[in-house]
N, CA, C and O of each residue as an XYZ file, in Angstrom:
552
protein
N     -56.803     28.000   -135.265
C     -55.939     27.229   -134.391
C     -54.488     27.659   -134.532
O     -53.774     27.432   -133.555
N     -54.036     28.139   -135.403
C     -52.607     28.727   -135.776
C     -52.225     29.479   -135.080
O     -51.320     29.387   -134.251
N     -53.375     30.954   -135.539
C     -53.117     32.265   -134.703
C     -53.076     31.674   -133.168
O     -52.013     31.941   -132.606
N     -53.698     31.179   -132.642
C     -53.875     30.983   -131.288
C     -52.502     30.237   -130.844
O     -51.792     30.546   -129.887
N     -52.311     29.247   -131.711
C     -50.932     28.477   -131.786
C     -49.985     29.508   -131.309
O     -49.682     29.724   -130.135
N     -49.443     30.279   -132.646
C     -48.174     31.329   -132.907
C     -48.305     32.388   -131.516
O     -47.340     32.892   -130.941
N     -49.738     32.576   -131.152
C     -49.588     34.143   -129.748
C     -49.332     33.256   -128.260
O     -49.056     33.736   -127.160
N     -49.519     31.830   -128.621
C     -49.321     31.310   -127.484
C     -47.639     31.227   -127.386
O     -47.016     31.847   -126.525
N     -47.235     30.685   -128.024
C     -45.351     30.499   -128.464
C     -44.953     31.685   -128.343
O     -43.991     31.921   -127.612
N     -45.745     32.915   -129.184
C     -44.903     34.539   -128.813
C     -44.687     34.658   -127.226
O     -43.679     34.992   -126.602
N     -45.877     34.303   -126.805
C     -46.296     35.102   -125.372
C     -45.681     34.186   -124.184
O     -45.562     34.723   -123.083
N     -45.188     32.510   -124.382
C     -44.319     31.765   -123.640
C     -42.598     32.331   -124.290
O     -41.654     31.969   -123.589
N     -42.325     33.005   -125.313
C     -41.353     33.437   -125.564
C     -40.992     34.541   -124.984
O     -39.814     34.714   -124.673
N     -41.953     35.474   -124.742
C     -41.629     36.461   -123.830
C     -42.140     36.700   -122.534
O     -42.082     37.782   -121.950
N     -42.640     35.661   -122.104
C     -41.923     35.145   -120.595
C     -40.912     35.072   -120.497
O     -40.322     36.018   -119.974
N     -39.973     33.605   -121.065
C     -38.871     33.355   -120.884
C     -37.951     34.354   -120.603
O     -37.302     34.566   -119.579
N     -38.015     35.261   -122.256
C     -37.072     36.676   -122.208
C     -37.193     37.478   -120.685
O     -36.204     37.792   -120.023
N     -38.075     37.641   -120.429
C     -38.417     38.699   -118.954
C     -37.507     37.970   -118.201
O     -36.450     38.496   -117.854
N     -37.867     36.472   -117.813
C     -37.357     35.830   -116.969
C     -36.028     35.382   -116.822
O     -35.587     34.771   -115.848
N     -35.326     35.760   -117.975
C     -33.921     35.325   -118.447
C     -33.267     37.089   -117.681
O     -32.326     37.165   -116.892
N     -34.178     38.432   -118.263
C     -33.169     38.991   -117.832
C     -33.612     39.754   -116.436
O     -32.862     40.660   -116.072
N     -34.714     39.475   -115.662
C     -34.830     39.404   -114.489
C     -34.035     38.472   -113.594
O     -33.833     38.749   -112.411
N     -33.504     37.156   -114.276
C     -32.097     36.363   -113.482
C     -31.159     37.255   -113.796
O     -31.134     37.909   -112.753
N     -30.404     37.718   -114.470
C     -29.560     38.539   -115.018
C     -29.113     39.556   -114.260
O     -27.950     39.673   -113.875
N     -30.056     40.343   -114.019
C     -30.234     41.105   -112.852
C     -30.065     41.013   -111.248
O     -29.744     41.969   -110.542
N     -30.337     39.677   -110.778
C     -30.495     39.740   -109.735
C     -29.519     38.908   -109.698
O     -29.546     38.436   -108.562
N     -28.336     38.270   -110.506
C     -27.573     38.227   -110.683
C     -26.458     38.699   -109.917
O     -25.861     38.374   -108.890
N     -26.367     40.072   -111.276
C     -25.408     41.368   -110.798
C     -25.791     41.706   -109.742
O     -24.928     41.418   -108.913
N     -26.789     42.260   -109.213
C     -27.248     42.388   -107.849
C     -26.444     41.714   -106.190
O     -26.068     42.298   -105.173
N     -26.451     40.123   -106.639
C     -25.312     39.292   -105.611
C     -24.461     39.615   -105.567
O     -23.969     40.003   -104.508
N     -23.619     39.625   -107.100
C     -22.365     40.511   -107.257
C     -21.787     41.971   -106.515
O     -20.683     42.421   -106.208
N     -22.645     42.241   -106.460
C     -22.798     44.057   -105.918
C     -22.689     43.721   -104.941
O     -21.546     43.934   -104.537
N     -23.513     43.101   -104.010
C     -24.075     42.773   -103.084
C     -22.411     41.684   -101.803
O     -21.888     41.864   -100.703
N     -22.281     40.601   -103.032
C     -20.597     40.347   -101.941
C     -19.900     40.972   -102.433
O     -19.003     40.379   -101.834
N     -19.208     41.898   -103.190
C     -18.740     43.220   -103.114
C     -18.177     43.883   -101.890
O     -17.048     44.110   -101.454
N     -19.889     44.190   -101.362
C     -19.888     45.105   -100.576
C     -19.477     44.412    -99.070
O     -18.841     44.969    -98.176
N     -19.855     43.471    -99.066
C     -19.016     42.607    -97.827
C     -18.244     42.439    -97.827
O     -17.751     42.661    -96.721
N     -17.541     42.069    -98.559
C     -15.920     41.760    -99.037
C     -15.319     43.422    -98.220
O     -14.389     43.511    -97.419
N     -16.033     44.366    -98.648
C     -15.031     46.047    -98.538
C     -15.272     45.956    -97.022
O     -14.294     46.115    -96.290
N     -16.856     45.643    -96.308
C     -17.487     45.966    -95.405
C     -16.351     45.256    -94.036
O     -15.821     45.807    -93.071
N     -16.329     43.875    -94.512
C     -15.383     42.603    -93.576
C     -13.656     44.105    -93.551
O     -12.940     44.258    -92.561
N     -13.502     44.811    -94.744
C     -12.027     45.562    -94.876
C     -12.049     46.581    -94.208
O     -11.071     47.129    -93.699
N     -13.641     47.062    -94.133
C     -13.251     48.850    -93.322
C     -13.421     48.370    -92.009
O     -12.651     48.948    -91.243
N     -14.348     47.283    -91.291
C     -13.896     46.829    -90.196
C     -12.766     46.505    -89.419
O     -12.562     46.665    -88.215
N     -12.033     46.001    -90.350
C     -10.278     45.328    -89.729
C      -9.789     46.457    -89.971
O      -8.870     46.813    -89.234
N     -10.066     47.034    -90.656
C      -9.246     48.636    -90.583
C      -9.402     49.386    -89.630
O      -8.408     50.037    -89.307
N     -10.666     49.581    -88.836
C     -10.718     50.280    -87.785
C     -10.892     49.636    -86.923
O     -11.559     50.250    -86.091
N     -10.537     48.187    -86.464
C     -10.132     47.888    -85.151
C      -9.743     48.358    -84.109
O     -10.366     48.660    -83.091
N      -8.357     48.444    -84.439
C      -7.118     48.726    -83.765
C      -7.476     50.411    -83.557
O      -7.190     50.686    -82.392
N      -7.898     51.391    -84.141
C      -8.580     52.662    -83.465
C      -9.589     52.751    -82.940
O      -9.953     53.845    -82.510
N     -10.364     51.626    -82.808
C     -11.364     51.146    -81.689
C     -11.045     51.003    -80.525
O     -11.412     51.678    -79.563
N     -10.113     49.824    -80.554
C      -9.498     49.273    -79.049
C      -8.750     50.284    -78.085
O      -8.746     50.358    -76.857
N      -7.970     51.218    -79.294
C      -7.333     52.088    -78.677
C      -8.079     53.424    -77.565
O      -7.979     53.735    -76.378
N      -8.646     53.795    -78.470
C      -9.789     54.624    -78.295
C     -10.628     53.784    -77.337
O     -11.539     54.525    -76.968
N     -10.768     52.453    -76.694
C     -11.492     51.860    -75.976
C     -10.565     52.047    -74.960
O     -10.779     52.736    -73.963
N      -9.268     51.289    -75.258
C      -8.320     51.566    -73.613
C      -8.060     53.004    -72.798
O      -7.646     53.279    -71.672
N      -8.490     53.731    -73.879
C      -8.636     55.128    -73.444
C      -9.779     55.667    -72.637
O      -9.702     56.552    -71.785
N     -10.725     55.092    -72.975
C     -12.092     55.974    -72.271
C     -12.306     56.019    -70.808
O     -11.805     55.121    -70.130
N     -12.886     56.814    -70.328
C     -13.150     57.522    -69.114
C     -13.897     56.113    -68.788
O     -14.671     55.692    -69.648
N     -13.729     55.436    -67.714
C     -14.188     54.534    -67.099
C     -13.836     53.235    -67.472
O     -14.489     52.349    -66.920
N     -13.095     52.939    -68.151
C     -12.653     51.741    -68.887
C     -13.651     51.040    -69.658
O     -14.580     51.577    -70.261
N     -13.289     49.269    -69.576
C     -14.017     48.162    -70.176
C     -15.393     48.325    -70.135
O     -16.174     48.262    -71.085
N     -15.764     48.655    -68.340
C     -17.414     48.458    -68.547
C     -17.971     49.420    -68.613
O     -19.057     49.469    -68.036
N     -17.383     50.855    -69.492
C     -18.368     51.751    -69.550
C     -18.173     51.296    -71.687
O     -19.114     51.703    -72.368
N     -17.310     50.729    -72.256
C     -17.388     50.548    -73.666
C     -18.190     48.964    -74.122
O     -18.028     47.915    -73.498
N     -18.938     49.110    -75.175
C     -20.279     47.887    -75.506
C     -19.440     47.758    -76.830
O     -19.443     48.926    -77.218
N     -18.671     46.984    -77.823
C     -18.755     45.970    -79.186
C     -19.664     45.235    -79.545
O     -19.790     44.249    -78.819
N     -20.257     45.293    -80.252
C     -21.695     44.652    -80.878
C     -20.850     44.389    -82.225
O     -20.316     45.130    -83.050
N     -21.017     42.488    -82.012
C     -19.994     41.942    -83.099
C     -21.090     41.150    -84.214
O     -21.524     40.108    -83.723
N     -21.542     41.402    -85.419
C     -22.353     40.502    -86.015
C     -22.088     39.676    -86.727
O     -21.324     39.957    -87.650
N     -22.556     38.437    -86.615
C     -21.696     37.015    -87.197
C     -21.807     36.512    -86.484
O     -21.993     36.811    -85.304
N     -21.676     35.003    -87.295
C     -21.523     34.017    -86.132
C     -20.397     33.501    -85.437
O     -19.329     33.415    -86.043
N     -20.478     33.173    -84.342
C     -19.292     33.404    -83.078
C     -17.997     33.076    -83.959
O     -17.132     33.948    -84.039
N     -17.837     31.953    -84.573
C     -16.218     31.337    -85.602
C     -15.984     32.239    -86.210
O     -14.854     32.726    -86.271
N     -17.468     32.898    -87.095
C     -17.058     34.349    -87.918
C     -16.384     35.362    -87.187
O     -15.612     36.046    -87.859
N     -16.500     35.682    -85.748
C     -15.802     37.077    -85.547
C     -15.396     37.060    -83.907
O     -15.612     37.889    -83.023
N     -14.504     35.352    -83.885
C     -13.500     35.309    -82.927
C     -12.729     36.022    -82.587
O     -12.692     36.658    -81.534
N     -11.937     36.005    -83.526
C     -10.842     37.441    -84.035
C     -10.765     38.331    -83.510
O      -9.764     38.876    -83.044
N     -12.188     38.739    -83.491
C     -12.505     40.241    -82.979
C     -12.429     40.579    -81.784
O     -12.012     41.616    -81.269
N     -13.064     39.189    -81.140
C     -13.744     39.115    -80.167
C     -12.627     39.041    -79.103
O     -12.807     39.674    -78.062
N     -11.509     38.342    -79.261
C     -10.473     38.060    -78.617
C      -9.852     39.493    -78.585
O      -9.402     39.882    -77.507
N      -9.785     40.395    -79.790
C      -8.868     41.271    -79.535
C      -9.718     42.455    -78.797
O      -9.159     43.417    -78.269
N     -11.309     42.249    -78.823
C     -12.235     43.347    -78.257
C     -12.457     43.220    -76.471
O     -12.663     44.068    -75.603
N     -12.336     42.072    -76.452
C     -12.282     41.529    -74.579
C     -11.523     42.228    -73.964
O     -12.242     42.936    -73.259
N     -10.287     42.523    -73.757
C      -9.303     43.086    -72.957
C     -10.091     44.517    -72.604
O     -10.084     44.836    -71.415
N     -10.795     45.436    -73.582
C     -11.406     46.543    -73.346
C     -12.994     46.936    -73.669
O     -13.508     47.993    -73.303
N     -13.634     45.961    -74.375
C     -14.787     46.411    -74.084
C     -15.553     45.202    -73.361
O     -14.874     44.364    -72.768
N     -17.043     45.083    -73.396
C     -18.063     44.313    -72.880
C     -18.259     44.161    -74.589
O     -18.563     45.047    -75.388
N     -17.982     42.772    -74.833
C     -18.707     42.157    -76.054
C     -20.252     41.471    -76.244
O     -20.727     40.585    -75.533
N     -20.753     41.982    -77.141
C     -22.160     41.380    -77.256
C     -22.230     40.667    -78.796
O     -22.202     41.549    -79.654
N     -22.310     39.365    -79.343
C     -22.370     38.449    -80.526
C     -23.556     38.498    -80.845
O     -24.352     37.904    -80.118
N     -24.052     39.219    -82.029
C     -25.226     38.745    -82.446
C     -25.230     38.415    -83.928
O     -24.742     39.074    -84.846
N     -26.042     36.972    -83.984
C     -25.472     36.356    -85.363
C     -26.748     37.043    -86.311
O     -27.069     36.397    -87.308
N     -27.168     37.777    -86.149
C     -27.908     38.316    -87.062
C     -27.435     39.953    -87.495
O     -26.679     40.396    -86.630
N     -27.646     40.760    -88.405
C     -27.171     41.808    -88.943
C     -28.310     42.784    -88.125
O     -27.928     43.939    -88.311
N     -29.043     42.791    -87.635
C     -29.909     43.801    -86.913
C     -30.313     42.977    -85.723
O     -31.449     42.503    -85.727
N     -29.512     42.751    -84.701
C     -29.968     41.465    -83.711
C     -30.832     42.687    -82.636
O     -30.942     43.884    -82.900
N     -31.322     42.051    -81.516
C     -31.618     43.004    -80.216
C     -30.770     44.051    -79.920
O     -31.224     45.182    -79.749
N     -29.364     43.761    -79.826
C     -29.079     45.216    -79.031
C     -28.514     46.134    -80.756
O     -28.154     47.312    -80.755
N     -28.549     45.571    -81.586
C     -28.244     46.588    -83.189
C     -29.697     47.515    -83.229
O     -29.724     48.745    -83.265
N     -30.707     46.747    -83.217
C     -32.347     47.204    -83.265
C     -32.465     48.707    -82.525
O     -32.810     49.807    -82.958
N     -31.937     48.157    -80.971
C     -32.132     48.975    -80.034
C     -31.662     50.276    -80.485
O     -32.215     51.330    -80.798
N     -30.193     49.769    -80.400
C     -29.359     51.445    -80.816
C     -29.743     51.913    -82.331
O     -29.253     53.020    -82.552
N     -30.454     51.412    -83.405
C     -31.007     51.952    -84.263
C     -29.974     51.584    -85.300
O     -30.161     52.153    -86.375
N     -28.922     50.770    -85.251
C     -27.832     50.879    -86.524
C     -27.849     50.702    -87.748
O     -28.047     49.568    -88.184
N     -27.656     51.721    -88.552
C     -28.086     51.348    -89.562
C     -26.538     50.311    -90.773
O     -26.779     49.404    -91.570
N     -25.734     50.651    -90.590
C     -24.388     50.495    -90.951
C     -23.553     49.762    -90.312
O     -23.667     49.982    -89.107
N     -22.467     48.700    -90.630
C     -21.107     48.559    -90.428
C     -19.888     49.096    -90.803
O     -19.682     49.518    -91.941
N     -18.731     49.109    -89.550
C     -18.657     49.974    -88.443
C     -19.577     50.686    -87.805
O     -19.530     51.763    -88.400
N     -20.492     50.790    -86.867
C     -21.316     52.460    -86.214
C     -20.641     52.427    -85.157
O     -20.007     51.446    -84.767
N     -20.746     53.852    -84.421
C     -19.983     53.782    -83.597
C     -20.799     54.774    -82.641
O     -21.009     55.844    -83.211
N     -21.351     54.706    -81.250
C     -22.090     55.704    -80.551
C     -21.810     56.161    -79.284
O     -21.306     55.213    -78.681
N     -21.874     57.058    -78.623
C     -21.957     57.289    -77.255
C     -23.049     57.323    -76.724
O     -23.954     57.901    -77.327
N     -23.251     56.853    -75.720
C     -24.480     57.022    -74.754
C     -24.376     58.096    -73.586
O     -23.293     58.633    -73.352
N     -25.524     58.402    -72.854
C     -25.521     58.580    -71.651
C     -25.517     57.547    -70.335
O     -25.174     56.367    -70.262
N     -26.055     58.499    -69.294
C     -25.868     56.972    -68.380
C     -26.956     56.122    -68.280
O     -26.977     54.999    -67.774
N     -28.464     57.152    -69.147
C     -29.521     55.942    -69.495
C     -29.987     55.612    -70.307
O     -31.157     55.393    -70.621
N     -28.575     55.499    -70.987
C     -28.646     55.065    -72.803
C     -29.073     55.474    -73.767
O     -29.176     54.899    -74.850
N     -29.541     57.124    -73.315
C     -29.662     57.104    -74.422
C     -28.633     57.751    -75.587
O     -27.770     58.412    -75.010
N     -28.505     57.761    -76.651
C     -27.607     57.909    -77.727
C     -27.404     59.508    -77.937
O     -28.297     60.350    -78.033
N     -25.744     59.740    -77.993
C     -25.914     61.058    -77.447
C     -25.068     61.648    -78.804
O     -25.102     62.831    -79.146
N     -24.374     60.680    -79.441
C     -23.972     60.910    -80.230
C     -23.460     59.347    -81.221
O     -23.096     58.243    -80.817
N     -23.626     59.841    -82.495
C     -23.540     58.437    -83.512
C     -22.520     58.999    -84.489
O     -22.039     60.131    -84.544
N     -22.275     57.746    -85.374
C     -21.361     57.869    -86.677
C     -20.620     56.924    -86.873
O     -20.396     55.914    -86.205
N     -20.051     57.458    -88.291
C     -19.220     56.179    -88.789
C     -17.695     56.253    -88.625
O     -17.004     55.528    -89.341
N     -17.068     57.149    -87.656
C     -16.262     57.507    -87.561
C     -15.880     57.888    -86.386
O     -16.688     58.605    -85.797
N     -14.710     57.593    -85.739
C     -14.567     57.767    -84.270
C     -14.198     58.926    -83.903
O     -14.390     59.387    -82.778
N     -13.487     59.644    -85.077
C     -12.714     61.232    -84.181
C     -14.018     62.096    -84.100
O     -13.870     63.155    -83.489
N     -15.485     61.802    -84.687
C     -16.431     62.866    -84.597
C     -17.400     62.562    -83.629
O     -18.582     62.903    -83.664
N     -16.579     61.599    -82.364
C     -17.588     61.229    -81.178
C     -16.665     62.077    -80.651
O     -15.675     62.481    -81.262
N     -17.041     62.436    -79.231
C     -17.194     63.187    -78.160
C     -16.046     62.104    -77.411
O     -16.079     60.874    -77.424
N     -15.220     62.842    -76.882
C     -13.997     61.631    -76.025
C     -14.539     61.738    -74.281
O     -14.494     60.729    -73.577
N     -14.826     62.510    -73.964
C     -15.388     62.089    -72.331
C     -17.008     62.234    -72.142
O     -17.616     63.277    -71.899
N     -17.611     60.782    -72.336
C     -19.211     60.565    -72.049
C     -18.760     58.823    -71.284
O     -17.897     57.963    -71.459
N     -19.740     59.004    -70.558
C     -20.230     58.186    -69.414
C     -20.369     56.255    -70.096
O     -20.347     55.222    -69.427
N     -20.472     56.388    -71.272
C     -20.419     55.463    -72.385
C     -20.267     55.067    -73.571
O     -20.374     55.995    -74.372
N     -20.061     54.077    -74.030
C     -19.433     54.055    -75.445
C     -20.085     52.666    -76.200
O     -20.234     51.570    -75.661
N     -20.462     53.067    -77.737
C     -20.833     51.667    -78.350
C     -20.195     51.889    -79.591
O     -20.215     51.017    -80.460
């Protein structure tokens, strides 16, 4: 009855341990994790304003450029107000909503050109390595 006693107490003891540093982990993990939102919410507001610009610029104006804003609407008013004047805004409060799915995005900021029947003619995370006269813009 002892032995059985003592391997039962070892073996609920090292549960616990696993389970102490499997929290631990997933922990740091959150950490990492709003981190990366915290930078993600920074390289966005950073490239706004060479968005819009680069939007008031394009060959056909407002309704040939698409903003795909993710968050929920209070989350990315902001944006939204300063993205209206030049593109067609689309809100989707999910991080891969319908039209993110569609165009395949994998990242915040993406940035794509289309053709005129959508399809994706060119992608990236960076605007000077799109193409400046195509028929559309996301």
């Amino acid at each position: 009855m002892t032995a059985s006693l003592i391997a039962l107490v070892v073996l609920v003891g090292t549960v616990a341990v696993l389970n102490l540093l499997l929290t631990v982990g997933v922990i740091r993990r959150l950490r990492q994790h709003t981190e990366k939102l915290a930078t993600l919410e920074a390289a966005c507001r950073e490239r706004l304003p060479e968005f819009v610009a680069k939007a008031e610029s394009f060959p056909g104006g407002r309704s040939q450029v698409l903003a795909v804003l993710a968050g929920e609407r209070d989350e990315v008013e902001e944006y939204r107000q300063q993205l209206a004047p030049v593109a067609r805004v689309v809100i989707e409060s999910l991080m891969q909503g319908a039209v993110a799915t569609a165009l395949k995005v994998q990242g915040y900021p993406a940035f794509a050109v289309l053709d005129g029947t959508g399809t994706v003619m060119a992608d990236g995370l960076d605007l000077h390595q799109l193409p400046v006269a195509a028929p559309a813009a996301v």
